[in-house]
Phi, psi and omega in degrees: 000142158294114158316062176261095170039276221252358178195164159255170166299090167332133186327288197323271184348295185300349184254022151295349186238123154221104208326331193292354206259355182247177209194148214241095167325118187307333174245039179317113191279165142318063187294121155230040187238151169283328178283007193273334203288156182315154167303314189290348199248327146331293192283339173292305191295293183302321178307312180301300187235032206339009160197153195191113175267162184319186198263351164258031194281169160267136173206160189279123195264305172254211181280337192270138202266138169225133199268186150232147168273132130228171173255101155333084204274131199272355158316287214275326196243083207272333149344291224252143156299174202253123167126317158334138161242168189228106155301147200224135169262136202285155170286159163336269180300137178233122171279132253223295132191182178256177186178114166318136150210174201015067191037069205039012161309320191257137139246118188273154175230128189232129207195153169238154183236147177291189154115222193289309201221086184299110169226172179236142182244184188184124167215179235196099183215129165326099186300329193275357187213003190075345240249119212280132188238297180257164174192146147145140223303130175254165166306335202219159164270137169258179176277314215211134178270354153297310185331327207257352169269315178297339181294309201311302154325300170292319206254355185311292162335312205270000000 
């Protein structure tokens, strides 16, 4: 079975995607903003790893909690003075990027995370509902969202 988040997939379910048959557009474009991503695969992605900067973000790269300023605005947080800054620990996660396939049914997300251990991920998510169809830590960063689809191919099964 396949994980998704709040259940899992079901057998049935999981043999509705069969890798071999879709395909990554030679001009598949490249996202590297989160907010560019489909909304459900946004709300899958903050549900999972609850926070992941663009693909030019600040992230926390090692283990050591590192903090970032911002400045408040008194507008919205009438509490706080004018001027004040505030620490925000920096995200986990960073997105490396994203990419539609079979003509945006599909999105792979490709992102590396900080912490103990700098690894790299690959998921695989249902563009209309978010719903996680593959995952898992890849060896390499990839480049190309064909590179990261044939991994996805070769590796589905296991």
């Amino acid at each position: 079975m396949i994980e998704v988040f709040d259940r899992f997939m079901t057998e049935q379910e999981s043999n509705l995607f069969e890798p071999a048959r879709h395909h990554v557009a030679a001009d598949a474009k490249k996202i590297s903003r989160i907010s560019d991503l489909p909304l459900p695969v946004q709300n899958a992605l903050e549900t999972s790893l609850d926070a992941m900067a663009d693909a030019d973000g600040s992230y926390q790269v090692g283990c050591v909690v590192e903090h970032t300023k911002i400045k408040i605005d008194p507008r919205i947080n009438a509490s706080t003075s004018k001027g004040q800054s505030s620490p925000v620990v920096k995200p986990l996660h960073r997105l490396i990027f994203a990419a539609a396939i079979d003509d945006g049914k599909h999105m792979i997300v490709h992102y590396e995370s900080g912490g103990f251990m700098h690894a790299f991920s690959l998921r695989l998510y249902e563009t209309e509902t978010g719903g996680l169809i593959w995952g898992s830590y890849v060896p390499e960063k990839f480049f190309e969202p064909e590179k990261a689809y044939a991994y996805i191919v070769e590796n589905f099964d296991s």
